[in-house]
C-alpha positions as CSV (number, residue, x, y, z in Angstrom):
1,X,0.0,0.0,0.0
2,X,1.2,3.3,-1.3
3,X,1.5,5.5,2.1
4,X,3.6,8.7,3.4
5,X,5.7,7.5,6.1
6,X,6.2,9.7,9.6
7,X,9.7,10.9,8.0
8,X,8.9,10.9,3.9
9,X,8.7,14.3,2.2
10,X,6.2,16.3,1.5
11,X,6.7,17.2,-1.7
12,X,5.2,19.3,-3.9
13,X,3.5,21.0,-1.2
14,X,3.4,25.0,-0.2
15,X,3.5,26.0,3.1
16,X,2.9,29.8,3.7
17,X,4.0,30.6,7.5
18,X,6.3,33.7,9.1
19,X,5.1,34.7,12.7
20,X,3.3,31.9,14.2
21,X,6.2,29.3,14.3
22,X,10.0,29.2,12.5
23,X,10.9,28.0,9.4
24,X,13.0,25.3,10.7
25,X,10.3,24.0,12.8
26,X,8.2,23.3,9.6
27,X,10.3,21.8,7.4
28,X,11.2,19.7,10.4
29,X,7.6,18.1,11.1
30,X,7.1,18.6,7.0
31,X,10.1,17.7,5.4
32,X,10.1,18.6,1.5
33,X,7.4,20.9,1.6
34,X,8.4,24.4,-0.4
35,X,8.2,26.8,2.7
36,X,7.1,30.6,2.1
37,X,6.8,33.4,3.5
38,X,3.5,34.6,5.1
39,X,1.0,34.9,2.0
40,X,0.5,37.6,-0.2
41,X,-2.3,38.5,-2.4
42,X,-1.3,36.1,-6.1
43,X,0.5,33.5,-4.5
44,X,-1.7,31.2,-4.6
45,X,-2.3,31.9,-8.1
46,X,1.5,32.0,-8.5
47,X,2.1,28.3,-7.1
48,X,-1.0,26.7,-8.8
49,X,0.1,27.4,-12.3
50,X,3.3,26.4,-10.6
51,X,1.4,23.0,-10.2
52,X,1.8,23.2,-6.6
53,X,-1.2,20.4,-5.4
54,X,-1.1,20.8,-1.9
55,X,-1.5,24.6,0.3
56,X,-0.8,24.7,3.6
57,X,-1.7,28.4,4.7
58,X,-1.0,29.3,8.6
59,X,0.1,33.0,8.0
60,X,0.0,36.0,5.9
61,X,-0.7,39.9,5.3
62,X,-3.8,41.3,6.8
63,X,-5.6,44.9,6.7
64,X,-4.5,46.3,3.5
65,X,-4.4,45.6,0.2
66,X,-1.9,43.0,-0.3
67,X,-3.8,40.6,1.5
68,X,-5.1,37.3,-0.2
69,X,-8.7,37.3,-0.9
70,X,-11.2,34.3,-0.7
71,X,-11.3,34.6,-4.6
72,X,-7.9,33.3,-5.3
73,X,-8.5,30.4,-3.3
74,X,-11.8,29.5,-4.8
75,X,-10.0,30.1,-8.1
76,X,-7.5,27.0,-6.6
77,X,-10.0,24.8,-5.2
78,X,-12.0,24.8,-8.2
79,X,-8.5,24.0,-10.2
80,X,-8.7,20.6,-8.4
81,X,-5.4,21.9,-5.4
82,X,-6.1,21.3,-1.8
83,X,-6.0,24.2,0.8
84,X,-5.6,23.7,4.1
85,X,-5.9,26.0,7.1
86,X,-5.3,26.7,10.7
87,X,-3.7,29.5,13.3
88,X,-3.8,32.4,11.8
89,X,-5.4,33.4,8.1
90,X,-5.4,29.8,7.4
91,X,-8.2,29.6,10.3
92,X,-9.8,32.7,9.0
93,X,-9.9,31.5,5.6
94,X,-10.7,27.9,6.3
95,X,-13.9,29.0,8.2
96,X,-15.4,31.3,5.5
97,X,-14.6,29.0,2.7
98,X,-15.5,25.8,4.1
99,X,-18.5,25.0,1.6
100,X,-16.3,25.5,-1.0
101,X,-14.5,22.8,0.1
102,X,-11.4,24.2,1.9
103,X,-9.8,22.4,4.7
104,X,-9.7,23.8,8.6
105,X,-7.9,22.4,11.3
106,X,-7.7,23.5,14.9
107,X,-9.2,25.4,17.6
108,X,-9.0,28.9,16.5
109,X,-10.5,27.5,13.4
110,X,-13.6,26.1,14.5
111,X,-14.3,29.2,16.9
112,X,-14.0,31.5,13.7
113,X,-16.6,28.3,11.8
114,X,-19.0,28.5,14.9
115,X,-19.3,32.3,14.7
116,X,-17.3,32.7,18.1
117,X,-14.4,34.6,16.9
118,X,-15.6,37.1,13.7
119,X,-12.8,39.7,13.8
120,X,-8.9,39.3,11.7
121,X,-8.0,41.3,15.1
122,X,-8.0,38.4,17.1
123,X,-5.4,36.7,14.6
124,X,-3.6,39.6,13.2
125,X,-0.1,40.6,14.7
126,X,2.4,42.8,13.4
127,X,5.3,41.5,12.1
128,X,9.0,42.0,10.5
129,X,8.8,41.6,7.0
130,X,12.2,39.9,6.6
131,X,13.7,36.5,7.5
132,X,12.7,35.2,10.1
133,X,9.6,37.1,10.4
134,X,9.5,37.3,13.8
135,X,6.2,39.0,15.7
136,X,6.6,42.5,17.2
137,X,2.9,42.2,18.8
138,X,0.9,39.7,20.3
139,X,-2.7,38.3,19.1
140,X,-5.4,38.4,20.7
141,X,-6.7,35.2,21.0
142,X,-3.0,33.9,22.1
143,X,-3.8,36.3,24.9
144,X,-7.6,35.0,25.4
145,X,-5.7,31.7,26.0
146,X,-3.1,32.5,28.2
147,X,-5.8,34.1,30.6
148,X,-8.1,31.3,30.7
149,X,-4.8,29.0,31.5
150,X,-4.0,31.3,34.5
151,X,-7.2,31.0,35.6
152,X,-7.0,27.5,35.6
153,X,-3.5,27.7,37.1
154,X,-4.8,29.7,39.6
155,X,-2.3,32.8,38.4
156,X,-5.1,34.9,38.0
157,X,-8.8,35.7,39.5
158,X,-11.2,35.7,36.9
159,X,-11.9,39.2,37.7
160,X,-8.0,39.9,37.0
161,X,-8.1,38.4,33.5
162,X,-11.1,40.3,32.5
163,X,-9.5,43.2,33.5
164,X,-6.2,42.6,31.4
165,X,-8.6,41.1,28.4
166,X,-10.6,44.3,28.2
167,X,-6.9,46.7,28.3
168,X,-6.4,44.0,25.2
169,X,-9.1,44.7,23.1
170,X,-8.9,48.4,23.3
171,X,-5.2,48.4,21.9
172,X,-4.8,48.1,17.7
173,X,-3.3,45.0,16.9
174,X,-0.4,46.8,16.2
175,X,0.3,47.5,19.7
176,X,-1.2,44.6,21.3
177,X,1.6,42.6,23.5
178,X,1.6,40.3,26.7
179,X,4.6,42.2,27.6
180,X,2.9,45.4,27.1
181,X,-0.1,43.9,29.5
182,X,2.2,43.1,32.2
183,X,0.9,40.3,33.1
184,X,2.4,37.9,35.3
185,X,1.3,34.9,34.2
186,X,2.5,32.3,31.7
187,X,2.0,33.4,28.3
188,X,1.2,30.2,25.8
189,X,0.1,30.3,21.6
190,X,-2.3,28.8,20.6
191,X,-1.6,29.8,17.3
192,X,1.9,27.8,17.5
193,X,-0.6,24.6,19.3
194,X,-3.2,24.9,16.6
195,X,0.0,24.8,13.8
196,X,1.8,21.7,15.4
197,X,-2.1,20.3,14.9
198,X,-2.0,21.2,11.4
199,X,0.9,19.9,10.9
200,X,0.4,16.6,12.0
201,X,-3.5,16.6,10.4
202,X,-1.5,16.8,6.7
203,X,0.7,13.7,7.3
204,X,-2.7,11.9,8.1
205,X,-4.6,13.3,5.7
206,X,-1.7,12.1,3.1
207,X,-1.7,8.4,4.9
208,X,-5.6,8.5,3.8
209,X,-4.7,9.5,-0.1
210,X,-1.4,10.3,-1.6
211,X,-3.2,11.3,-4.6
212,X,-3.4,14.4,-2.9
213,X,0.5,15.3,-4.1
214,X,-0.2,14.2,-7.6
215,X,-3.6,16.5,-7.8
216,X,-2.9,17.7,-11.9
217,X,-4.5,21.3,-12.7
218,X,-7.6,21.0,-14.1
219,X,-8.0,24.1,-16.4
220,X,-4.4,24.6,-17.5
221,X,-5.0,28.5,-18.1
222,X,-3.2,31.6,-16.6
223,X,-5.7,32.8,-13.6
224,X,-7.3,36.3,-13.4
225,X,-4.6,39.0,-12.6
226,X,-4.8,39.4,-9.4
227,X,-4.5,43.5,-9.5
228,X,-8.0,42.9,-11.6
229,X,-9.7,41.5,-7.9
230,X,-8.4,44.3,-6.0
231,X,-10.9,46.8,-7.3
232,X,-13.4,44.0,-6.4
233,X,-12.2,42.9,-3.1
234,X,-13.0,46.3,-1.6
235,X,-16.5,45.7,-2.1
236,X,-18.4,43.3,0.5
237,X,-21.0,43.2,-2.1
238,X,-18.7,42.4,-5.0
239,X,-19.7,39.3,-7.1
240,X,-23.3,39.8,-5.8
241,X,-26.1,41.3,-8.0
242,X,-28.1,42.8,-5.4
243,X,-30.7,43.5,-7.8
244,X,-31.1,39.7,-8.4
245,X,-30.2,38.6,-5.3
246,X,-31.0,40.8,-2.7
247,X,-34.3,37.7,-1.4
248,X,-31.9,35.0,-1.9
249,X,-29.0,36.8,0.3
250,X,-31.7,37.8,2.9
251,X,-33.0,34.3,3.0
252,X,-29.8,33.1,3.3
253,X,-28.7,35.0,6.3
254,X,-31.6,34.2,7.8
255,X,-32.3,30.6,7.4
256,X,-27.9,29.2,7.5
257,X,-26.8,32.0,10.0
258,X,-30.0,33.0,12.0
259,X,-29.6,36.6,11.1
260,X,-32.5,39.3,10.0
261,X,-31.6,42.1,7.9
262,X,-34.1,45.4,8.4
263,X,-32.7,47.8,6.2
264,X,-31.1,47.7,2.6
265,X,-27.6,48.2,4.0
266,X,-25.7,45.5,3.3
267,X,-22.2,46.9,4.0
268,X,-23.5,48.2,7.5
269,X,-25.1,45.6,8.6
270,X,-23.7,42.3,7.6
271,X,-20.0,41.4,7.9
272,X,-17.9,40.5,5.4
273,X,-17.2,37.0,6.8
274,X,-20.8,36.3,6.3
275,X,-20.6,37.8,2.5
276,X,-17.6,36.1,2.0
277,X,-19.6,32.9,3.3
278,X,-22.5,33.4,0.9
279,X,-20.8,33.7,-2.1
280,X,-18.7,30.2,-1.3
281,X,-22.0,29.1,-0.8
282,X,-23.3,30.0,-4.0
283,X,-20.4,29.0,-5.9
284,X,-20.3,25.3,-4.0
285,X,-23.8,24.7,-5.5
286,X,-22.9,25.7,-8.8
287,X,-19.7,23.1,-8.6
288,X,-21.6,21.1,-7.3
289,X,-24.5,21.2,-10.0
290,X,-22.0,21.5,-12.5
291,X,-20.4,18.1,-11.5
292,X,-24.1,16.4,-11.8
293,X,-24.2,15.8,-8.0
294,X,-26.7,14.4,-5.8
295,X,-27.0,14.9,-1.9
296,X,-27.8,11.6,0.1
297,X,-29.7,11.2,3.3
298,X,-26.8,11.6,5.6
299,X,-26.3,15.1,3.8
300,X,-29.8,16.3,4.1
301,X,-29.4,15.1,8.0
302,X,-26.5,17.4,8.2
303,X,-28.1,20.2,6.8
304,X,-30.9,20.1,9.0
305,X,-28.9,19.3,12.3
306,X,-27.1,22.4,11.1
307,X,-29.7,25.2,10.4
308,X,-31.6,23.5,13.8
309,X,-28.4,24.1,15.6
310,X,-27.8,27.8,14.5
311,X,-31.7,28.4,15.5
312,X,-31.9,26.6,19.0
313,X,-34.9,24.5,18.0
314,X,-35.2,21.0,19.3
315,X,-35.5,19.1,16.0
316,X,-36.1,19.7,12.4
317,X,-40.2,19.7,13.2
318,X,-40.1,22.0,15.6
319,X,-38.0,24.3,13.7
320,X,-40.6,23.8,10.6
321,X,-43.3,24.9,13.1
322,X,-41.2,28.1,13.5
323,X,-42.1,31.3,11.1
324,X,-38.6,31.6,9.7
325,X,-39.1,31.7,5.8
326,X,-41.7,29.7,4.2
327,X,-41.8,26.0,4.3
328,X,-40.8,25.6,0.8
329,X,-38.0,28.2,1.0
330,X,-36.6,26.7,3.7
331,X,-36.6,23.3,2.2
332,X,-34.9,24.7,-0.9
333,X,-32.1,26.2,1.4
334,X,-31.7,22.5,3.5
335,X,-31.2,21.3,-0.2
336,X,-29.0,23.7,-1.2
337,X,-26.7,23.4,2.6
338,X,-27.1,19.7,1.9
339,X,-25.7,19.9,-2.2
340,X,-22.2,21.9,-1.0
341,X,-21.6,19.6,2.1
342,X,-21.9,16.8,-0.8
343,X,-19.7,18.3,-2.7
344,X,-17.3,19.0,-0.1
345,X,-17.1,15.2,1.0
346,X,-17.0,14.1,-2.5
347,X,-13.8,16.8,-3.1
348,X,-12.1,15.5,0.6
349,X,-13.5,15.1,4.0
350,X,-15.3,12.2,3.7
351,X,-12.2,9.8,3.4
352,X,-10.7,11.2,6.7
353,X,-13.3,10.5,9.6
354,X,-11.2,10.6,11.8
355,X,-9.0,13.9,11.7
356,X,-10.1,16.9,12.9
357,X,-9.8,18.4,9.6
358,X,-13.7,19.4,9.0
């Protein structure tokens, strides 16, 4: 049987990392993997046509207009590569582009998935931008962590932590540091945890397939230029006829993330996780319909144990009894949740039931 060993290489695969753990400690745990610096808006359009199969993204710019945008890694996805994420804008990433079938791993993840965490400031750090990268601030949710471990410690009351957590949030990220707290307590990463995770999550995921490193592009033609997506990228509504869609994002948002718009204000009041969200959502069931695929019964359960979940009903009944949308409507959306999470198991997670890449 054809399987990557604890010590083979990793090769071709991309790993994009600066602040959140060293070099050397990569290519350690991933030996042969091509690492990069944190990622930059067309990289990953770079290293596709590259034929790169495999992205590893734990770092890279955020807040201005270098950073990558969800475009360029549908545009990979969709070219047959797999993305992974975790720690940092992997997590970020990971969680908003999930239905379009990008991998997320770790804790920081799954709090950005669950609608927990919805800010980059509680990833974003500032950081040299030469070799070795290192951070000059601290994140917030590395500091989040560290206080709910001296709690636990008993290094701190809880009323101590909130205290240091609130001088926390009120600092730009650009100035946020434990150091600059001065706290006395034990300051863990859970960036650097959730990255060792990751790290450990791809040699699994390449026991289950191999393929994965042999993944051939699937369109063979140069991707947009990237300075072309700026100009859309600064618009939350960009890619969205609102004209067109305006019900169908409304419904949307109401029925997958249990949110009500009142007022025609999109860019007020919806963030642009949730836009970013809707439009993977939308293009997952176009893949999806374009591939000629059909949900199953464990995919419809899904959906609904989903869209039950975000609504705090009891079952599927009971939240059918509820005056959400309209029976059909709400049907069509179960579909329509069920038809991407189809797609996504048919594009990966399905063969790996047991990682904690979801």
């Amino acid at each position: 049987m054809n399987t990557i060993s604890s010590m083979s290489r990793i090769a071709p695969a991309v790993v994009y990392v600066g602040p959140t753990i060293s070099k050397n400690e990569i290519a350690r745990m991933l030996p042969g993997a091509d690492v990069r610096p944190p990622m930059r808006r067309g990289d990953l359009h770079r290293d596709r046509q590259l034929h790169y199969p495999l992205f590893i993204i734990i770092d890279g710019v955020f807040f201005n207009d270098e950073a990558v945008s969800p475009r360029e890694v549908i545009d990979i996805i969709q070219d047959g590569a797999v993305v992974i994420g975790a720690a940092s804008l992997g997590a970020l990433r990971a969680a908003e582009l999930g239905q379009i079938g990008m991998l997320g791993c770790g804790l920081i993840y799954r709090l950005f998935r669950r609608g927990v965490l919805v800010d980059e400031d509680e990833v974003a750090v500032l950081f040299k931008q030469d070799l070795p990268y290192p951070s000059l601030t601290t994140a917030l949710v590395d500091i989040r962590w560290s206080l709910r471990i001296a709690i636990r410690s008993g290094h701190l009351s809880k009323a101590e932590a909130q205290i240091y957590l609130e001088r926390a949030r009120s600092l730009p990220f650009t100035e946020r540091s434990w150091k600059g707290l001065k706290c006395s307590a034990p300051f863990y990463s859970l960036k650097k945890l959730d990255t060792l995770l990751l790290c450990r999550e791809v040699r699994r995921l390449l026991d289950s397939d191999p393929s994965i490193l042999h993944r051939p592009r699937l369109k063979c033609i140069p991707f947009p230029d990237h300075q072309e997506l700026r100009e859309d990228n600064g618009d939350l509504l960009a890619g969205i006829d609102m004209d067109k869609e305006s019900i169908a994002v409304r419904q949307w948002l109401k029925v997958i993330c249990n949110q009500v718009i009142t007022t025609t204000d999109f860019d007020v009041e919806v963030n642009s996780s949730l836009l970013m969200r809707y439009r993977a959502f939308r293009d997952g069931i176009a893949m999806a319909r374009s591939q000629g695929l059909q949900p199953q019964i464990k995919h419809r359960l899904a959906a609904e144990s989903q869209i039950v979940k975000v609504h705090r009903a009891i079952d599927w009944p009971d939240l059918c009894k509820r005056t959400i949308v309209p029976r059909d409507e709400l049907d069509k959306l179960c579909y329509e949740l069920s038809l991407v999470k189809c797609l996504r198991e048919v594009l990966f997670a399905s063969k790996y039931p047991d990682s904690s890449i979801n």
